[in-house]
ROLUMMI-342902 format. One record per residue: residue number from 1; chain; x, y, z of N, C-alpha, C, CB in turn. Coordinates in Angstrom, 1 decimal. Glycine has a CB too. Layout:
- NUM|A|X|Y|Z|X|Y|Z|X|Y|Z|X|Y|Z .
...
% end
This chain:
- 1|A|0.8|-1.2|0.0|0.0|0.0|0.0|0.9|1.2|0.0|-1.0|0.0|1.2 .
- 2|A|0.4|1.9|-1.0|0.9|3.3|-0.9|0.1|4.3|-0.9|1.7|3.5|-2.0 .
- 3|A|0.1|5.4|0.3|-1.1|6.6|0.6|-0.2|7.5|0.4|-2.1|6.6|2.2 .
- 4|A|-1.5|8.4|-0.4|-1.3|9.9|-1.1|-2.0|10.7|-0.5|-1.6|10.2|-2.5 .
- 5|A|-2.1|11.8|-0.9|-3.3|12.8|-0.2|-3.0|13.6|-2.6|-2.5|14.6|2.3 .
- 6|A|-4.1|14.6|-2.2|-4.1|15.3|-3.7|-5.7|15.9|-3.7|-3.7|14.0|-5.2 .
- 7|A|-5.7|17.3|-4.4|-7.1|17.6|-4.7|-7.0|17.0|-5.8|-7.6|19.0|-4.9 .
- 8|A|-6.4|16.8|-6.9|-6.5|15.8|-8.1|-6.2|14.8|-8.4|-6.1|16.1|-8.9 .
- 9|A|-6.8|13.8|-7.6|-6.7|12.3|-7.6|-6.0|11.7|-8.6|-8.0|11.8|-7.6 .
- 10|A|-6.8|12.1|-9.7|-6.8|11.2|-11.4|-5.4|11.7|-11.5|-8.0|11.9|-13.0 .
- 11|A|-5.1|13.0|-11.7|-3.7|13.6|-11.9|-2.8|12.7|-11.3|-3.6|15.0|-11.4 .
- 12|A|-2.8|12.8|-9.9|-1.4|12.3|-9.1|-1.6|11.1|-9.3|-1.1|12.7|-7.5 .
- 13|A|-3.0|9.9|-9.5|-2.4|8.6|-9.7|-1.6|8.6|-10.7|-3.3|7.6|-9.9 .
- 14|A|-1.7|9.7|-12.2|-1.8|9.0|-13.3|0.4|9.3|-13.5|-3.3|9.8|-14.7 .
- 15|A|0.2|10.3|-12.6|1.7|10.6|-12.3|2.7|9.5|-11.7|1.8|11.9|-11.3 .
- 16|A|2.4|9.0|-11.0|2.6|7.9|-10.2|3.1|6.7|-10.9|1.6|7.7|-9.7 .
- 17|A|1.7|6.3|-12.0|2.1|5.4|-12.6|2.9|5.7|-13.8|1.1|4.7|-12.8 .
- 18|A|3.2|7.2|-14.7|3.9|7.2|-15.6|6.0|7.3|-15.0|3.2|8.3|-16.4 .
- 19|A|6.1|7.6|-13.9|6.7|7.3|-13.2|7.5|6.0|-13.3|6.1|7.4|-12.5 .
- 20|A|6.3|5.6|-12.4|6.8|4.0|-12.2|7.5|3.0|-13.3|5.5|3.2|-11.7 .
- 21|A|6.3|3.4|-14.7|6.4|3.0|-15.7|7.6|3.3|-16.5|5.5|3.2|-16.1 .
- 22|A|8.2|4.1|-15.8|9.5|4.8|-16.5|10.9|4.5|-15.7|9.2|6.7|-16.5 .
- 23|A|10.5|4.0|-14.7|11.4|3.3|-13.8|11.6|4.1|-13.1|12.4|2.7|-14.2 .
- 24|A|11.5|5.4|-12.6|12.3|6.7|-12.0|11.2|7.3|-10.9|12.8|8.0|-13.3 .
- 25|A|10.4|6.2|-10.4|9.8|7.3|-9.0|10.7|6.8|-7.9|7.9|7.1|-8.5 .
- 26|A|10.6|8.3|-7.3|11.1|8.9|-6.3|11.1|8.0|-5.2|10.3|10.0|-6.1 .
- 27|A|10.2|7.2|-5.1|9.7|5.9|-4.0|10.4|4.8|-4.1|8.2|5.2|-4.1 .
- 28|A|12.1|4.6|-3.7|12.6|3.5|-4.6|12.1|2.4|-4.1|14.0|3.5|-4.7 .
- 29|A|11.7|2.0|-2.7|11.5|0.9|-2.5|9.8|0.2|-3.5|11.6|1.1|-1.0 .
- 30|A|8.8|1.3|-3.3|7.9|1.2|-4.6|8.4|1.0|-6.0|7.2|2.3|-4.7 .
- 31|A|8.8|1.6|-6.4|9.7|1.6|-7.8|10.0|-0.2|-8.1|11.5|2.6|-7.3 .
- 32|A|11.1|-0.7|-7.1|11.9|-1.8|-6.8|10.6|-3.1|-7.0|12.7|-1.7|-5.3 .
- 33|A|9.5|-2.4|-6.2|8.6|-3.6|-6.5|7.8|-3.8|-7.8|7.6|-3.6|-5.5 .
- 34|A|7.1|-2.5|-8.0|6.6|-2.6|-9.0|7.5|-2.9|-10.1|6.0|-1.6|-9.2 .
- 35|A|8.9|-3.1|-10.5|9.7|-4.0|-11.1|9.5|-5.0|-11.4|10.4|-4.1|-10.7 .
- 36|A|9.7|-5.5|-10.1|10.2|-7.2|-9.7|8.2|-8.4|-10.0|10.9|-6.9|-6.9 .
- 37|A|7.2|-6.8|-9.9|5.9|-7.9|-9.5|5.2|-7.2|-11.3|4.6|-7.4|-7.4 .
- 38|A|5.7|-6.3|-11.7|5.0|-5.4|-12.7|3.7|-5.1|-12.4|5.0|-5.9|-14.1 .
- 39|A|3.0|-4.7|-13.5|2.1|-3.1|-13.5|0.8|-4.5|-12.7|1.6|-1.8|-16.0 .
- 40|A|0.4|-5.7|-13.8|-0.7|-6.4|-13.0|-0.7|-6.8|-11.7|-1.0|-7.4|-13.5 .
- 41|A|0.1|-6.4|-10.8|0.2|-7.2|-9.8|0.0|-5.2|-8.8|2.1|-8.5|-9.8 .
- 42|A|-0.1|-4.6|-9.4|-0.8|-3.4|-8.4|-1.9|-2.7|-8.6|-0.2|-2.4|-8.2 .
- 43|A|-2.7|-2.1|-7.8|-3.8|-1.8|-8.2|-3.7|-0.2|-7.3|-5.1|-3.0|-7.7 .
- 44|A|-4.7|0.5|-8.1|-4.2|2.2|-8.3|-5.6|2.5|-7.6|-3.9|2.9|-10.1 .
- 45|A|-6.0|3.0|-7.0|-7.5|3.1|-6.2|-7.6|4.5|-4.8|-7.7|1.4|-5.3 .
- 46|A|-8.7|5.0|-4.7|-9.4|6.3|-4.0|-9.9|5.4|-2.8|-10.8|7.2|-5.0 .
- 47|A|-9.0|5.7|-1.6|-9.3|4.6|-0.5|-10.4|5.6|0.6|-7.6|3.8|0.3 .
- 48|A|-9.9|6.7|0.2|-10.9|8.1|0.6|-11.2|9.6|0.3|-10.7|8.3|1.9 .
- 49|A|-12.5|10.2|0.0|-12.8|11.1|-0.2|-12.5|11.9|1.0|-14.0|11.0|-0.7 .
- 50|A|-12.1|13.1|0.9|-12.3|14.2|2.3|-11.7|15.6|1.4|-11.0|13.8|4.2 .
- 51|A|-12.7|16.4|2.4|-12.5|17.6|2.5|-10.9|18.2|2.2|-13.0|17.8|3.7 .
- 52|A|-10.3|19.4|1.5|-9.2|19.3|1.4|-8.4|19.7|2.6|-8.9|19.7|0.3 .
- 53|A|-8.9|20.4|3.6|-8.4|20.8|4.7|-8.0|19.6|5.5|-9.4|21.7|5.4 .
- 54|A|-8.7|18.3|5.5|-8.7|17.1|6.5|-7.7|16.3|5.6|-10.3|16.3|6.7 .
- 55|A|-6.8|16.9|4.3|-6.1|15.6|3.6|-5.0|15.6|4.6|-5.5|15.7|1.7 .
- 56|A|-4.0|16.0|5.2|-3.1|15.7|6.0|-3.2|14.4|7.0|-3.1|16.9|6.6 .
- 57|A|-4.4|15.2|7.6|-4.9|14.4|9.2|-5.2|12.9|8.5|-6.7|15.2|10.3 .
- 58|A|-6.0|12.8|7.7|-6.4|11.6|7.1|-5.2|10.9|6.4|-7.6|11.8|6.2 .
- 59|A|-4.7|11.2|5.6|-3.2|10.6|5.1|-2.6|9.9|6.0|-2.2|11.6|4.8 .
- 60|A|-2.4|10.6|7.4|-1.3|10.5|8.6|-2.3|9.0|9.3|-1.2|12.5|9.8 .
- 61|A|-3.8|9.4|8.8|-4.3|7.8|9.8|-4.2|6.9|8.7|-6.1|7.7|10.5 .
- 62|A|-4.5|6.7|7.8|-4.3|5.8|6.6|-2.4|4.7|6.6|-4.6|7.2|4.9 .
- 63|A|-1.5|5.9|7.0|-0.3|5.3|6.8|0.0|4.4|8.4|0.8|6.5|6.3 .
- 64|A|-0.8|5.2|9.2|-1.0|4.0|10.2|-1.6|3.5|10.5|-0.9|4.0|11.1 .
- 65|A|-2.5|3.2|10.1|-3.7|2.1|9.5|-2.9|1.1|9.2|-4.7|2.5|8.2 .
- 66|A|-2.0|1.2|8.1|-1.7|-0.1|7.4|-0.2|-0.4|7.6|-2.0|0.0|5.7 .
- 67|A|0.6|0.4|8.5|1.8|0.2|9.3|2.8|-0.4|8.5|1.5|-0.4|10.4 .
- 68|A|3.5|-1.1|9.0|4.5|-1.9|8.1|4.0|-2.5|6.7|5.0|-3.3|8.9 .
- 69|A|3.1|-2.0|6.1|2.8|-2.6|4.9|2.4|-1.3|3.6|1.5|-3.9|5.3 .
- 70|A|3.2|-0.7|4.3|2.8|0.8|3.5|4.1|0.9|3.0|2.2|2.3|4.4 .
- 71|A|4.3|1.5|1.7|5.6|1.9|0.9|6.0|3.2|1.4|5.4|2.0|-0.6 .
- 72|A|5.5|3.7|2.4|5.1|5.4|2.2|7.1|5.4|3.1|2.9|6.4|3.7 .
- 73|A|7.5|6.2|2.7|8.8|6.5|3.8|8.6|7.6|4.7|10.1|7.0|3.1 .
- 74|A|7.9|8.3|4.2|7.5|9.8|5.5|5.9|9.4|6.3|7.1|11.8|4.2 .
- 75|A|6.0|8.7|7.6|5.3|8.3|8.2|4.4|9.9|8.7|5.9|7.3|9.1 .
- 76|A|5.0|11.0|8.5|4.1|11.9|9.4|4.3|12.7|7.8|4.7|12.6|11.3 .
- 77|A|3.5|12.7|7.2|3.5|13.9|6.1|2.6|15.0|6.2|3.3|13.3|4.8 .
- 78|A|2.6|16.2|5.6|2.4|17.4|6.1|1.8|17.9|4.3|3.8|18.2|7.0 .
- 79|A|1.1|19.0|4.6|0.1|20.2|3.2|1.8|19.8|2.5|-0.5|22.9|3.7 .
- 80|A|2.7|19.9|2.6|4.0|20.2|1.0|4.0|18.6|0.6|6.2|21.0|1.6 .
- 81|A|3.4|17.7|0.8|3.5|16.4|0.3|2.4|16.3|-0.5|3.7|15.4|1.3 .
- 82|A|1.4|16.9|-0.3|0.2|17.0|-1.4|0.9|17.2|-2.9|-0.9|18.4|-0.9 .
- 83|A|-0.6|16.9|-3.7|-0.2|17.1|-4.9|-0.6|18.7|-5.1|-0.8|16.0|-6.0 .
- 84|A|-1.5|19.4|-4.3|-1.4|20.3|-4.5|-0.5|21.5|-4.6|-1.9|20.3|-4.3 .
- 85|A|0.6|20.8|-4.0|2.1|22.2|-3.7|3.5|21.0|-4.3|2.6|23.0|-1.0 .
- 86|A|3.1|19.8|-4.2|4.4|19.6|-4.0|5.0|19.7|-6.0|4.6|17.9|-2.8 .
- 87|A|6.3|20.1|-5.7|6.4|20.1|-7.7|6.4|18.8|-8.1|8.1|20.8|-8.5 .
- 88|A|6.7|17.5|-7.5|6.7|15.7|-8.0|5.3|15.7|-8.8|6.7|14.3|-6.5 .
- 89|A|4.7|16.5|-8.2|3.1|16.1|-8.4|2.1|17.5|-9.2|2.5|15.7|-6.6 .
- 90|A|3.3|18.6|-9.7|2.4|19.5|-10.5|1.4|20.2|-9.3|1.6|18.6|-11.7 .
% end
């Protein structure tokens, strides 16, 4: 599992996967898998709608929700990891 936050969902998945697809995201340990398992073996999905003020707080419970099984490396991410500011993500 990998959790995002973004007002433009579609956008930042679709970034993600051209990325991946390119071999060069930023996430190496993601990166490394989606390698090793390719594109059918992940699934790209909106695990929640919220408000955009609540994307932080909700992000921050989602990555500990799923704890050791998350790709995420920044366990406490903050508004500059959004896709809305951050430049990775336009």
């Amino acid at each position: 599992v990998y959790v995002g936050q973004s007002v433009d969902v579609e956008f930042r998945l679709g970034r993600h996967k051209r990325y991946l697809k390119k071999g060069n995201h930023f996430n190496l340990h993601l990166q490394r898998s989606y390698d090793k398992h390719g594109y059918a073996d992940f699934e790209f999905s909106l695990i929640e709608a919220c408000e955009e003020v609540d994307l932080v707080a909700r992000e921050c419970y989602w990555i500990k929700y799923y704890g050791d099984h998350c790709y995420n490396v920044i366990a406490e991410p903050d508004k500059s990891m959004s896709g809305a500011s951050n430049p990775f993500y336009g």
